[in-house]
C-alpha positions in Angstrom: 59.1 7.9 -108.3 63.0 6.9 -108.5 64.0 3.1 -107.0 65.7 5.1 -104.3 62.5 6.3 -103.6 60.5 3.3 -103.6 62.7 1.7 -101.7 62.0 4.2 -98.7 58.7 3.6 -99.0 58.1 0.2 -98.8 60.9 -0.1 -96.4 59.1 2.4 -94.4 55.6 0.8 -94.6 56.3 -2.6 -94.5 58.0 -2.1 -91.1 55.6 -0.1 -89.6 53.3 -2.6 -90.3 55.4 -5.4 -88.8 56.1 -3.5 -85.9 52.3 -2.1 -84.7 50.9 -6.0 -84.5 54.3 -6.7 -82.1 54.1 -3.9 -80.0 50.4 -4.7 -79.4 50.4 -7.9 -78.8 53.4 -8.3 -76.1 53.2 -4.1 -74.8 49.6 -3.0 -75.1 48.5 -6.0 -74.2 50.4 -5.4 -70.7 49.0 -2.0 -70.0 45.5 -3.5 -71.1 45.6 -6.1 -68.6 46.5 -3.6 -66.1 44.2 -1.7 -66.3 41.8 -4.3 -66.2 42.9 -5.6 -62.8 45.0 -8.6 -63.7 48.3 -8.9 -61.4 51.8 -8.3 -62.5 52.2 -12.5 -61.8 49.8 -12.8 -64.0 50.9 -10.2 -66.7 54.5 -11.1 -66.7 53.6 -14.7 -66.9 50.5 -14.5 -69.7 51.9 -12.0 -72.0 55.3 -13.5 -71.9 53.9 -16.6 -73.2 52.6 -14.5 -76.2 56.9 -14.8 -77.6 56.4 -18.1 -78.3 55.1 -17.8 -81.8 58.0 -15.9 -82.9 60.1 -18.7 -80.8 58.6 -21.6 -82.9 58.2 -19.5 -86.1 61.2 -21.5 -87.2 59.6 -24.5 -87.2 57.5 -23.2 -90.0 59.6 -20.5 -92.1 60.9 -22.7 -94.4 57.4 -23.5 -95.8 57.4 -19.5 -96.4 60.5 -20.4 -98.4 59.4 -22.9 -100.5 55.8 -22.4 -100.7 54.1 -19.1 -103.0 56.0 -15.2 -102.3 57.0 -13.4 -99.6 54.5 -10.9 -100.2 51.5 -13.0 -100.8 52.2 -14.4 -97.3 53.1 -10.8 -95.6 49.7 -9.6 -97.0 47.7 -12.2 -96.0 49.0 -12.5 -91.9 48.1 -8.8 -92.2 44.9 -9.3 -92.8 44.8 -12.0 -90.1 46.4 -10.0 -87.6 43.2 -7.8 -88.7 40.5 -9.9 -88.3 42.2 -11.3 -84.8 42.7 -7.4 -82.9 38.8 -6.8 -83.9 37.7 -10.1 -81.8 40.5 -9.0 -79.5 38.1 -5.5 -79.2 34.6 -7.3 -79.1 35.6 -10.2 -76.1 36.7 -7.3 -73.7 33.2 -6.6 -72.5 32.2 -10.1 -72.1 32.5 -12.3 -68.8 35.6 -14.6 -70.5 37.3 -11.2 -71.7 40.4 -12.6 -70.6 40.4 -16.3 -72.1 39.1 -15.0 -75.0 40.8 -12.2 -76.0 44.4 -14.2 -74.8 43.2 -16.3 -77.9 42.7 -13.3 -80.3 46.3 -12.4 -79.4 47.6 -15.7 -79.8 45.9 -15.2 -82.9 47.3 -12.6 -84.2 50.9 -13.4 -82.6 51.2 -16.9 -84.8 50.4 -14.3 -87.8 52.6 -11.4 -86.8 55.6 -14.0 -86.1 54.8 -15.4 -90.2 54.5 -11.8 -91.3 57.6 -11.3 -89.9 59.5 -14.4 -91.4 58.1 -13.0 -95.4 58.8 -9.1 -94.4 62.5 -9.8 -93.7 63.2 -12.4 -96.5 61.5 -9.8 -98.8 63.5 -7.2 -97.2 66.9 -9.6 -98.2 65.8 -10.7 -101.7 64.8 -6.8 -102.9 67.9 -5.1 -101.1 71.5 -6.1 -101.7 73.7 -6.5 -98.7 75.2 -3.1 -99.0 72.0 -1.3 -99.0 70.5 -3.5 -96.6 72.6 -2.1 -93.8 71.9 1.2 -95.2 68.2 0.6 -95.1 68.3 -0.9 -91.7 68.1 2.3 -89.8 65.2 3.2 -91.0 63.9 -0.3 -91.0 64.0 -0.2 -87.7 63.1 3.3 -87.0 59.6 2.8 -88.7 59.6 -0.7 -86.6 60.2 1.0 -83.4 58.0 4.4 -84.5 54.9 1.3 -85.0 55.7 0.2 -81.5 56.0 3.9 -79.9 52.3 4.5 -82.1 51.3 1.6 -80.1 52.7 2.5 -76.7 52.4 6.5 -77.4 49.0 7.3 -79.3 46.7 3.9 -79.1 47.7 3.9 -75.2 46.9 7.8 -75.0 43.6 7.7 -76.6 42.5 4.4 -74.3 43.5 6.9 -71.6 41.1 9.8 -73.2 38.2 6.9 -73.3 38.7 5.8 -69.8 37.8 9.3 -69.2 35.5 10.2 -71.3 33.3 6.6 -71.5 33.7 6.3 -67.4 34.5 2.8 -68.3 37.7 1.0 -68.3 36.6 -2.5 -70.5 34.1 -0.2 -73.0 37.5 2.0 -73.7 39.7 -1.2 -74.4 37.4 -2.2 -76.6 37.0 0.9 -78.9 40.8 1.1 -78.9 41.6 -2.6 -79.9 38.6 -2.4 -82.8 40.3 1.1 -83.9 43.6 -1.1 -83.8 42.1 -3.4 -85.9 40.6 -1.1 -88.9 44.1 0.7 -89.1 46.0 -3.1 -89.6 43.3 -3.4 -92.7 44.5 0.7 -94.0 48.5 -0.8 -94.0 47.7 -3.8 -95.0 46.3 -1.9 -98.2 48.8 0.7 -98.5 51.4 -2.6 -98.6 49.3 -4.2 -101.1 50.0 -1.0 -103.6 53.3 -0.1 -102.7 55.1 -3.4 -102.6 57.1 -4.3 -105.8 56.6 -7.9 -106.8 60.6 -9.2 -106.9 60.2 -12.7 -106.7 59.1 -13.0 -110.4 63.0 -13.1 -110.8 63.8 -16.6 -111.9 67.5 -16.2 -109.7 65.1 -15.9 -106.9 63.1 -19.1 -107.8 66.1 -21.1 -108.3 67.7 -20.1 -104.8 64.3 -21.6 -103.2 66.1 -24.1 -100.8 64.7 -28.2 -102.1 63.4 -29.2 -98.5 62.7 -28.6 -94.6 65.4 -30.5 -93.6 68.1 -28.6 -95.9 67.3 -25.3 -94.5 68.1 -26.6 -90.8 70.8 -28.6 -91.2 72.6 -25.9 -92.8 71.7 -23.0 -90.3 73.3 -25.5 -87.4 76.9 -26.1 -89.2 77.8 -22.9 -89.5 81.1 -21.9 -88.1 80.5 -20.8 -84.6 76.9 -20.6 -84.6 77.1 -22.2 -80.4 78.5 -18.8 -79.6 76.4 -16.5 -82.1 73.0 -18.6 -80.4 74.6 -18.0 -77.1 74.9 -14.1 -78.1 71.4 -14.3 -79.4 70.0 -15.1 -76.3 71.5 -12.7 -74.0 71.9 -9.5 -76.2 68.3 -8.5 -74.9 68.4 -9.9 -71.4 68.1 -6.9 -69.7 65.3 -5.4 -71.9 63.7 -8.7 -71.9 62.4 -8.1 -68.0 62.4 -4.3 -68.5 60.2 -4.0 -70.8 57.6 -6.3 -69.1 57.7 -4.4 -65.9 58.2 -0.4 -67.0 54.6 0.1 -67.5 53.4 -1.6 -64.6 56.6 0.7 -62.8 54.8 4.2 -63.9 51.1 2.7 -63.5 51.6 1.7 -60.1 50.8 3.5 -57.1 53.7 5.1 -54.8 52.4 2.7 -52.3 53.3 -0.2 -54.2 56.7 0.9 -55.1 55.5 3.1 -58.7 55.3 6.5 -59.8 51.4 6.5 -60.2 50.7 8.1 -63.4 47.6 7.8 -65.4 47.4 5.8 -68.5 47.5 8.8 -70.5 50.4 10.6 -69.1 52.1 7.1 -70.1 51.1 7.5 -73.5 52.4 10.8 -73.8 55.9 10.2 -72.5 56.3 7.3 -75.0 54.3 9.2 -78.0 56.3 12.2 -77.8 59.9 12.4 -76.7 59.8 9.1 -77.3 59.0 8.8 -80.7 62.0 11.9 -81.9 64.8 10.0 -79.7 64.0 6.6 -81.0 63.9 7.7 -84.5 67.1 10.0 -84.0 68.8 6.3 -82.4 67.7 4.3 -84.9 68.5 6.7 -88.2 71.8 7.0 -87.0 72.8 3.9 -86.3 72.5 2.4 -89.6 74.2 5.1 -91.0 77.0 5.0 -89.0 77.3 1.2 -89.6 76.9 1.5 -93.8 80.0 4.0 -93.1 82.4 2.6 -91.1 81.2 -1.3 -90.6 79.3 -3.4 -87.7 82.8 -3.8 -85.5 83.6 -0.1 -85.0 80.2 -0.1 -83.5 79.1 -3.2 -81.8 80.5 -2.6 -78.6 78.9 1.4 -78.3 75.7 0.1 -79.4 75.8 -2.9 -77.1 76.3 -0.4 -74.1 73.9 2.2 -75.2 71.2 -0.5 -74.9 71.8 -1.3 -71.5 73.3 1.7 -70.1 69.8 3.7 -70.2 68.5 0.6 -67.3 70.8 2.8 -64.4 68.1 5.5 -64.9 65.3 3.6 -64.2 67.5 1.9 -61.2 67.6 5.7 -59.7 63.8 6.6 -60.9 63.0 4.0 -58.3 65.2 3.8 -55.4 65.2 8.1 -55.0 61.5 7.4 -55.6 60.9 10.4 -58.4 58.2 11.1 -59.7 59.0 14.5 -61.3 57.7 14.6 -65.5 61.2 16.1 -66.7 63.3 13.2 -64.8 60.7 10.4 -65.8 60.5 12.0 -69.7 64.3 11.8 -69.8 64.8 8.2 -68.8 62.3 7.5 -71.4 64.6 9.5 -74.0 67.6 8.3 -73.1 66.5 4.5 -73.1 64.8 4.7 -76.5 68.0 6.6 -77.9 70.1 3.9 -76.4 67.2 1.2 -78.1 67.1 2.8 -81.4 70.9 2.9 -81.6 72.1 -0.2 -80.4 69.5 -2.3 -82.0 70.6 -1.5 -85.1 73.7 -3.4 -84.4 72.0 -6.7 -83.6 69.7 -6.2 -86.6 72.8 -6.1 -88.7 74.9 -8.8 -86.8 71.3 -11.4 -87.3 71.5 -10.6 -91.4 75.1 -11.8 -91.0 74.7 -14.9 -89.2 71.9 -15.5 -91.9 73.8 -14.6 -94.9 73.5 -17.5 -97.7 70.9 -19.7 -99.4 68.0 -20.4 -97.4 68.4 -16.6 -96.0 64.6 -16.1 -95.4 64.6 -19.4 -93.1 67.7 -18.5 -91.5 66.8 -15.4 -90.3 63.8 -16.6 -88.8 65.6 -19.1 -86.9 68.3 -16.7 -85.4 65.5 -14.0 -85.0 63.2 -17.0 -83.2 66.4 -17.6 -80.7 66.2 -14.0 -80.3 62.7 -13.9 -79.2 63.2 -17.2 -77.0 65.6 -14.6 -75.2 62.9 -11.8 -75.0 60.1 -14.9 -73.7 61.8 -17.1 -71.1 63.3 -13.9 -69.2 59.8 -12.0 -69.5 58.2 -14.6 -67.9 59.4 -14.6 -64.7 60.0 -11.0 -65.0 56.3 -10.1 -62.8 57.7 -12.9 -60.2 61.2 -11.2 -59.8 59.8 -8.1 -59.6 57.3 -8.8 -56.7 60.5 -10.9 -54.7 63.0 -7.8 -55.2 60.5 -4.8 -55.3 61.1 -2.2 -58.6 64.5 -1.4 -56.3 66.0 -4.5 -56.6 64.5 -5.3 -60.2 66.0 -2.5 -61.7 69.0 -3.1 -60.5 68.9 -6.9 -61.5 68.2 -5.8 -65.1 71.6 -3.9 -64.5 73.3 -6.8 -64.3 71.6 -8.9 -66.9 73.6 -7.3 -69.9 76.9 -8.7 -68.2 76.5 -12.0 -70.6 76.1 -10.2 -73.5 79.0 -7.9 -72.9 81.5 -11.2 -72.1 80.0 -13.0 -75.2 80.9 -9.6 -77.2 84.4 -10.8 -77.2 84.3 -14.3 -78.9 81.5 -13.8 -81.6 83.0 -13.8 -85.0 82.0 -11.6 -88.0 83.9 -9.4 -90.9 85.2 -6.0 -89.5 83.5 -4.4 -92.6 80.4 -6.1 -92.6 77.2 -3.8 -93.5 80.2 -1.0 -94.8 78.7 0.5 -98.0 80.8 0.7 -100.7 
């Protein structure tokens, strides 16, 4: 197999494998509440909470840095995340199913948020800069394909056990211990397929000398009040959406939804949803290793937000039609694919330098201190305005980023392969 070659596939794996723990931790987890009766208080409020590991993984990324590899630490939190879905799978049938499996996901959130900080510095020390934004299309394609797999096929086939086991809790529970055994089959494929790169004594030596080094420096660099500021409002909108879309199609017509079944929600997202986001996400790293990230931060900025208006009109003309529901879905993981490849890039730039493995997971925990605090209230907001009124508030969340858009600083040509 060439290096090209290899590349792709560890690329490939490795963020399929950071994505799946993610998506079911802070998305499944909100359809598996759901359907278990809790309230959307109570699920916006809970499962928000669930962020804060990859808020405070900062606080700890620098001993990634200077302690053992990258990939010894990647393939380890993978085998936690493991061990944490299956007791996520055997507390659903018990009296304190939701205590207990909250502390399974917390679980495997503090290890998804460290498997994250070694995946990306592993990502940065094995790629250079040119083929990083080459790569990080389909970085974040196989990211977002691991989060449609979770949202798309686990979610369909709870919805085919609901049926078929006549039990809501029994189904949750197969699905969550099936979750589990395929985190221990990537973990594997990882441990295989992974070159070992930090062997490399120029890697060793750029090890940054302490904790307080790696801070300090992320803090003074030029501008970094406005880049935090962009950081924490590039995702507003999507913050709330993404908390309340599932409980928007789950719920009843009475109560403001489209009432579809837990299956149909799998398929929209498994399906259409898996081409358009992989279509999105392809193409916009490619577009950005060709031409540079400020030909296309703007567009991609737009196309991540724009896709909210649908959702806005699936609610207040009340449709509940497959084709116009399906389409939304397309056009807002399109949009996702597409215009997160811009922030991807843009976080690798405001990370750039020594210590990039604890940078990053600084600006990526401000980034997820954006997705938390938002996501929290999101339930609470939802209740006050109706899905009407939500919809339309998450309209008018992406306002800060677009204003911010204006005075971040960054090379025109950054990401542009040579």
């Amino acid at each position: 197999m060439t290096a090209k070659k290899k590349t792709w596939a560890w690329v490939s794996t490795l963020y399929f494998t950071q994505g799946l723990p993610y998506v079911i931790v802070v998305t499944v987890s909100v359809i598996m509440y759901k359907r278990l009766g809790l309230s959307n208080e109570d699920i916006g409020l809970y499962t928000s909470l669930l962020y804060l590991p990859w808020v405070l993984k900062p606080l700890w990324s620098p001993y990634v840095d200077l302690k053992s590899t990258k990939r010894k630490w990647f393939l380890y939190m993978q085998l936690i995340i493991s061990i944490a879905l299956f007791g996520v799978g055997l507390s659903i049938p018990t009296n304190m199913f939701f205590i207990t499996s909250l502390a399974c996901f917390w679980m495997a959130a503090f290890a998804s948020a460290t498997n994250d900080i070694a995946s990306d510095g592993y990502y940065m020390i094995g790629l250079p800069e040119k083929e990083q934004s080459f790569f990080i299309g389909i970085r974040s394609t196989f990211y977002r394909l691991a989060m449609v797999t979770g949202e798309g096929l686990i979610v369909i086939f709870a919805g085919y056990l609901e049926h078929e086991f006549g039990d809501t809790s029994k189904a949750w529970s197969f699905t969550m211990i099936i979750a589990a055994f395929l985190m221990i089959i990537l973990t594997t494929i990882n441990f295989f397929i992974t070159p070992k790169y930090e062997t490399d004594e120029k890697v060793i030596l750029q090890k940054p000398k302490s904790f307080l080094e790696v801070f300090s420096s992320f803090f003074k660099k030029p501008g970094i009040g406005v880049a935090i500021a962009f950081i924490l409002t590039y995702r507003l909108g999507e913050s709330q959406l993404v908390k309340m879309v599932s409980p928007f199609l789950l719920d009843t017509p009475d109560e403001g939804g489209l009432g579809y079944s837990t299956e149909q929600l799998g398929f929209i997202f498994g399906t259409a949803g898996v081409v358009f986001l992989s279509i999105g996400g392809i193409l916009g790293g490619i577009l950005i290793s060709k031409h540079g990230l400020k030909k296309w931060m703007f567009p991609m900025v737009l196309s991540l937000n724009l896709p909210n208006l649908l959702y806005a009109f699936l609610a207040l003309s009340n449709t509940t039609n497959i084709y116009a529901v399906t389409a939304t879905v397309v056009f807002e993981k399109f949009g996702y694919g597409f215009g997160f490849a811009a922030f991807l890039v843009y976080l690798i730039y405001v990370s750039d330098g020594k210590s990039k493995t604890s940078h990053y997971a600084i600006a990526t925990g401000f980034m997820a201190l954006g997705m938390m605090l938002p996501g929290m209230i999101s339930g609470y907001i939802q209740q006050w305005l109706g899905y009407e009124g939500f919809f339309i508030w998450v309209i008018i969340a992406a306002l800060p980023s677009l204003i911010l858009l204006r005075f971040i600083k960054y090379p025109p040509d950054f990401g542009k392969k040579s």
